[in-house]
Every structure is written in C-alpha cells, then in structure tokens.
LUMSETI-996680 format. One record per residue: x, y, z of N, C-alpha, C in turn; residue in one letter. Coordinates in steps of 0.1 Angstrom, whole numbers, plus 5000, padded with zeros to 4 digits. Layout:
// LUMSETI-996680
XYZXYZXYZA
...
//
This chain:
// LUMSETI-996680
907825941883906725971873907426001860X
906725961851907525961837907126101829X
908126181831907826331827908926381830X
909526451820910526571819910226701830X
909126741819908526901825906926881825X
906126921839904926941835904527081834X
903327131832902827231834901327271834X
901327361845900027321853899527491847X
898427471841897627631837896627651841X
896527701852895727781866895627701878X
896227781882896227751899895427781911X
894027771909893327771920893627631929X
892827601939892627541946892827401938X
892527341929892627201926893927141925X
894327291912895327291904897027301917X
896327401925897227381937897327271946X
896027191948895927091957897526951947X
896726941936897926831927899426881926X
899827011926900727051932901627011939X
900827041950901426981965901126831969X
900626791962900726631958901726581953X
901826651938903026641933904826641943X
904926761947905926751953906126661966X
904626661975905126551985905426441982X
905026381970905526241963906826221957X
907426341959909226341954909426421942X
908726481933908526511923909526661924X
911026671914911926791921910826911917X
911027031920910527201916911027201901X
912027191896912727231883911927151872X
911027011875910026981871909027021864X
908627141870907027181870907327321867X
906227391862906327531860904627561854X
904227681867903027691867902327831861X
901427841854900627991850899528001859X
899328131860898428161871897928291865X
896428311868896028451867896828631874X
897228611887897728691888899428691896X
899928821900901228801900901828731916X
900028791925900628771937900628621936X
899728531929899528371930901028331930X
901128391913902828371908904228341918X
903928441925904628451936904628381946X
903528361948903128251960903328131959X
903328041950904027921943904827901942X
905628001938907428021934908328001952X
907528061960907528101978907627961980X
906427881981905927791985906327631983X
906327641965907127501960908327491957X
908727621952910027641944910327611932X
908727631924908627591911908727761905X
908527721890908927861880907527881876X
906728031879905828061879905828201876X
904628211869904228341857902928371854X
902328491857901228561856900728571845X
899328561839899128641826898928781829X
898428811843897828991850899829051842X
900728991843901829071834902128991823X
902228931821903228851804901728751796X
901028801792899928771779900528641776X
901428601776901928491771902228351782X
901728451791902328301802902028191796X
900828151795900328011791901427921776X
901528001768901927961757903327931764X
904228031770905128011775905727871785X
905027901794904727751801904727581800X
904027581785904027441780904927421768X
905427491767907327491758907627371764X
907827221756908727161760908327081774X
907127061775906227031787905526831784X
906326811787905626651787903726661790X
903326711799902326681803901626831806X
900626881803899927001805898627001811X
898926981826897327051838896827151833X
895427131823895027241826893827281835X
894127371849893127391858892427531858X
891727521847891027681844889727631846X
888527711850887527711849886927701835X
885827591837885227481822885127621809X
884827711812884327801802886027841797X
886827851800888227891794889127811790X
888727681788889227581788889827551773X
888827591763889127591748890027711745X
889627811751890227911750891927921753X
892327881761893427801764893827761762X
893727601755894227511747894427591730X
893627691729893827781712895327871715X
895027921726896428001729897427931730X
897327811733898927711740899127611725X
898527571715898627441709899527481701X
900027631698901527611689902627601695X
902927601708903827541716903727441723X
902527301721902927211723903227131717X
904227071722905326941717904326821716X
904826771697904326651695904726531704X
903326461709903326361719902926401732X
902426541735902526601748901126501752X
900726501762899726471772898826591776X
897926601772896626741778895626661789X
896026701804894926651812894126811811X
892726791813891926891818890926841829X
890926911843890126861852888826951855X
888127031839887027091843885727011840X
884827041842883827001841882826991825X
882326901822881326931813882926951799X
883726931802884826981783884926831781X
884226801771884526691763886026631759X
886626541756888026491750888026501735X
886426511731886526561713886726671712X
886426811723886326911725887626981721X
888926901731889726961737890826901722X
890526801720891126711706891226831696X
890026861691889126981684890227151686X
891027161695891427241697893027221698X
893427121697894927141692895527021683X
896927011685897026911671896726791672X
897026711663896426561660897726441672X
898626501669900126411677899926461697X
898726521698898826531711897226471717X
897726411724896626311736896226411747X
894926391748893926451759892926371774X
893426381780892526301788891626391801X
890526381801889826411809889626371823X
890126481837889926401847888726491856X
888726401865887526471873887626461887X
888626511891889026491911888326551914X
887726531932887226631939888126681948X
887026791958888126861965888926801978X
888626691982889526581989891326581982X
891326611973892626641964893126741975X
892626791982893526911994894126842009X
893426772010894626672017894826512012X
894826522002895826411998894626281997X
892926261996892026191997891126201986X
891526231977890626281961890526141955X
889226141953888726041940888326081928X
889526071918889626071906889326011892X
888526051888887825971876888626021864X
889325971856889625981842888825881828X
889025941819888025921807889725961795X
889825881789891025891777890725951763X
891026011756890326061744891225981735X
891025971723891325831715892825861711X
893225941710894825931709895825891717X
895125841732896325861742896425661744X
897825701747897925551743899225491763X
898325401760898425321774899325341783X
900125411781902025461786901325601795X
900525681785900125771787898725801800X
898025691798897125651808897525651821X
898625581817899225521832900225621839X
900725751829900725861833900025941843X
898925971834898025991839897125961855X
897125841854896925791869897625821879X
899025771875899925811883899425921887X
899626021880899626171887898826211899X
897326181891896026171904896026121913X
897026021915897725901927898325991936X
899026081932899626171939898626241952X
897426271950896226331959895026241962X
895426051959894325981966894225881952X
892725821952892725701944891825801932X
892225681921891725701908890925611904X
890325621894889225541891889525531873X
889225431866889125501850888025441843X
887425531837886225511832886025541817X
885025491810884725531797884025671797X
884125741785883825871787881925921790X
881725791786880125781787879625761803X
880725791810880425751828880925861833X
881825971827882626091836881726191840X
880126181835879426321838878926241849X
878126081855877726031858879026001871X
879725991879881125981879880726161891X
881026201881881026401889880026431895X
878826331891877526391905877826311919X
878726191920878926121928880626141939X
880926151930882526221939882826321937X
882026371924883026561923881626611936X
880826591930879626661940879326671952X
879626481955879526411967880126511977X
881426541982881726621991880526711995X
880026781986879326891993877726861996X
877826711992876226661999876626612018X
878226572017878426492030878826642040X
879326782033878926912037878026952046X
876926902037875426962038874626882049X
875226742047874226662058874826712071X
876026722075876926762085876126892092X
875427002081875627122085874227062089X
873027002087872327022090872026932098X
872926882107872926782118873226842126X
874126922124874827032129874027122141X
873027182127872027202132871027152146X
870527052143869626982148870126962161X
871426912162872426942173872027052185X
872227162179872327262187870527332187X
869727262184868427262185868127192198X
868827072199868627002212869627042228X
870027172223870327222235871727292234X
872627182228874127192226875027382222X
875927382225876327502219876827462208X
877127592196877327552185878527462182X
879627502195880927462192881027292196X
879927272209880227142212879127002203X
878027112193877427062183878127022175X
879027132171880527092159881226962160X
881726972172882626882177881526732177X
880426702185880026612181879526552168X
879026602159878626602147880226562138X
881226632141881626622130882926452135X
882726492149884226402149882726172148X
881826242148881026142144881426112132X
880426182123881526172109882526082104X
883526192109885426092108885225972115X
884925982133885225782133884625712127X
882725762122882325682111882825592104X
883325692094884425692079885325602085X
885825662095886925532097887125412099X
885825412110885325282107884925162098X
884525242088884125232076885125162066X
886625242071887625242060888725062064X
887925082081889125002083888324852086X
887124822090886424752095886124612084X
886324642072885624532058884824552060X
883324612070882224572064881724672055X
880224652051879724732044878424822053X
878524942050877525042055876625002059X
875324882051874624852057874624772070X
875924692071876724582079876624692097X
877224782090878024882103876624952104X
875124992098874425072107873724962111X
873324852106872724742115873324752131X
874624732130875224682145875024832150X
874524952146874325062156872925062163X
871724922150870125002151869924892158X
869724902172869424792181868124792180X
867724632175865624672177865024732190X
864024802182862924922189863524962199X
865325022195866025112202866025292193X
866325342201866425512200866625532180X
867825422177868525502164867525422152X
866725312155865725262149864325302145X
864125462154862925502154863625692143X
865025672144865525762136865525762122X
865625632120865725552104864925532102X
863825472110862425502103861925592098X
862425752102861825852097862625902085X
864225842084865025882074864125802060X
863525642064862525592056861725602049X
860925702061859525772052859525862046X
861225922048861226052037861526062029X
862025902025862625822012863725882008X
864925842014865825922012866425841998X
866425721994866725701983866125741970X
865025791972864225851961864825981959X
865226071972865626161971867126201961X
867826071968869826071960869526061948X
868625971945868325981929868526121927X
867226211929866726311921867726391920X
868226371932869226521936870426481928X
871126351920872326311912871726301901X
870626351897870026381883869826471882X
869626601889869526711883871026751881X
872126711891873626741887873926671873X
873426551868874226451861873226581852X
872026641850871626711840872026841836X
872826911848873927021848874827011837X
875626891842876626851836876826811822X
875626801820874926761803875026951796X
874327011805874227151798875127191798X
876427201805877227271803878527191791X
878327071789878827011781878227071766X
877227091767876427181751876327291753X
877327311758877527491762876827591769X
875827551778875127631786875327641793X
//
C-alpha cells in the first residue's frame, strides 16, 4: 500500500475493524499509529497490533500528535466530532496528506472547510461487515484528491471487503443500503427467529435454523451466478408450502415497504448533514 505512516483517530469498532484488516494484509505495526479516547483502548492496540498508540483521557494532544508526518489520516470519531478534529490536527498535517473520514452525514466540502488547501479528503462509508473482513465500502472524493490518491484510498477499504466509488451525490443514498442494510438483514433474522420458536422450536434450535439458513442462502447466492429472483423461484414450487408464504410477503408489499424504510434513513442522513 502506498503510505509511509498512517494514522487512524478513534478507534472504536470500525476504526478497529480496518486495523486489523490493515495488518492481516501485510501492512508492518511501525506503519500505523493510532489515537483513542482512553488509556485502556491505547493499551489495547499497542497489546494487540503492536502499533504506537495514545490516549487523549492523558496527552490533550494525541490527535495532533499522531498525524505528524502521516501520509494518510482515518478519521473514526463519531459524525458530530469530526470537524472538531480535523481543527485540532490541520497544523500538523503534512502538505499532500490524504483525510479519509468514515462518519456519516460530514460532507468533503465540510472536512475541505476545515483544514488546508494542499490536503485531499475523501469520504468513506463501510459497514460493519468490516469486522470480519466482508465490508462494502462506498467512497465519494472531494475535489482535491487526485487519482494516485483514490486508488489509495480503495486500496485501503480492500483491506476489510469490496469497495464501491461513487459521486458524492450517491454516498447518503449508498449508507441507507449497505451502511444500514446489515441491521435490516439483523432484524429480519430476529424476527424469524421469532416466528421460529412460536412454532414450537427452542430458542437455541430456532437460532440455529434461522440463522445457518441465512448463511447457506448467501452462499448460495455468492457462489451460484444466479440472481435472487433465479434462486427463490427454484425454492417456490407451484401451490407448494413456500408459495403460499410469498404470497403473504406480497400482500404486505414488502417493496413499498424497503422504499419507505430507505427514505426515512436516506432523510436522516440529509439532517444530520445540515447539522441536526
């Protein structure tokens, strides 16, 4: 990967998931050097990767510190700290550096808006599939960053699954579908789940059927060439059992429903972009 030093600012769950992407893809520790909110994280990364890591809960400065000399700067803070962040760090970054941000709703004029003119910003948008190595990643480039840098860029998110790149007019539209998605394919699970153990099942062997359905689904899915509609035809034998199921998934209109429910997200995503 084309990078000296990166540096990743906050390490929750995402910021940790690309991490350990990072490194299983070969990427040395001496590499990377990460800020974290507190000391035990700090510590836990330093344990874990054997990267150089630093709390702000002790040194106020971690962040600024951290991207000294940093080719490339993760920043994984939550959307509301995000500017905030980039004001504390932009006098120690290096002309030409690379600013990904993987929050939600922060614009690339935003983040532009917040430090100098010689440094490029690009907007990503993984989900949490990024924890075992299965993230779909949408990136959006802000106008400084130039092709070398893109491809940077991708690379990286390559590290935790596939990328996608998009114009910036598609990344809110983009996050109701894969950043979101996980927790709709959550939700149907849990309430099948349900239904499951309504028909008799214990919870555990509800689990088990429900979920390892799911995965061979998917797998099927992944490995088969066909397409979804291809693969539930060959399950809905006429005026068999799974055909009198999908007639009711029909009447409930479930496509009227994905609409609604990826419009009031894609309208989230709008408010918190204008700061709400």
């Amino acid at each position: 990967m084309n990078f000296n030093k990166l540096a990743i600012l906050g390490s929750g769950s995402m910021g940790t998931a690309i991490l350990a992407g990072l490194m299983s893809n070969g990427v040395d520790a001496s590499e990377v050097v990460a800020s974290t909110k507190t000391q035990a994280t700090a510590s836990r990364l330093a344990d874990e990767f054997g990267i150089t890591a630093t709390a702000t809960e002790t040194n106020a400065a971690a962040n600024a510190e951290a991207v000294v000399d940093a080719d490339i700067v993760l920043v994984a803070v939550k959307p509301a700290y995000v500017i905030e962040v980039l004001t504390q760090v932009t006098a120690n970054l290096k002309p030409g550096a690379l600013v990904v941000s993987v929050a939600a709703g922060i614009t690339t004029a935003a983040m532009q808006a917040a430090v100098a003119d010689n440094v490029a910003v690009v907007r990503a948008m993984p989900n949490t599939p990024a924890i075992v190595g299965r993230a779909v990643t949408g990136l959006a480039a802000g106008s400084r960053v130039s092709p070398e840098q893109l491809a940077t860029a991708s690379e990286l998110f390559e590290s935790v699954g596939r990328v996608l790149v998009v114009g910036e007019d598609q990344i809110d539209q983009l996050s109701t579908v894969s950043g979101s998605g996980p927790a709709y394919v959550f939700y149907f699970i849990e309430e099948f789940t349900k239904a499951a153990v309504e028909l008799g099942f214990t919870p555990d062997q509800a689990r088990m059927l429900v979920e390892e359905t799911f995965l061979g689904a998917s797998e099927l899915l992944a490995t088969s060439g066909k397409t979804p509609a291809d693969l539930r035809r060959q399950v809905t034998s006429p005026n068999g059992t799974t055909m009198q199921a999908i007639a009711v998934f029909e009447q409930a209109n479930l496509h009227e429903l994905f609409g609604r429910a990826t419009a009031a997200a894609l309208a989230r995503a709008r408010e918190i972009a204008a700061g709400k």
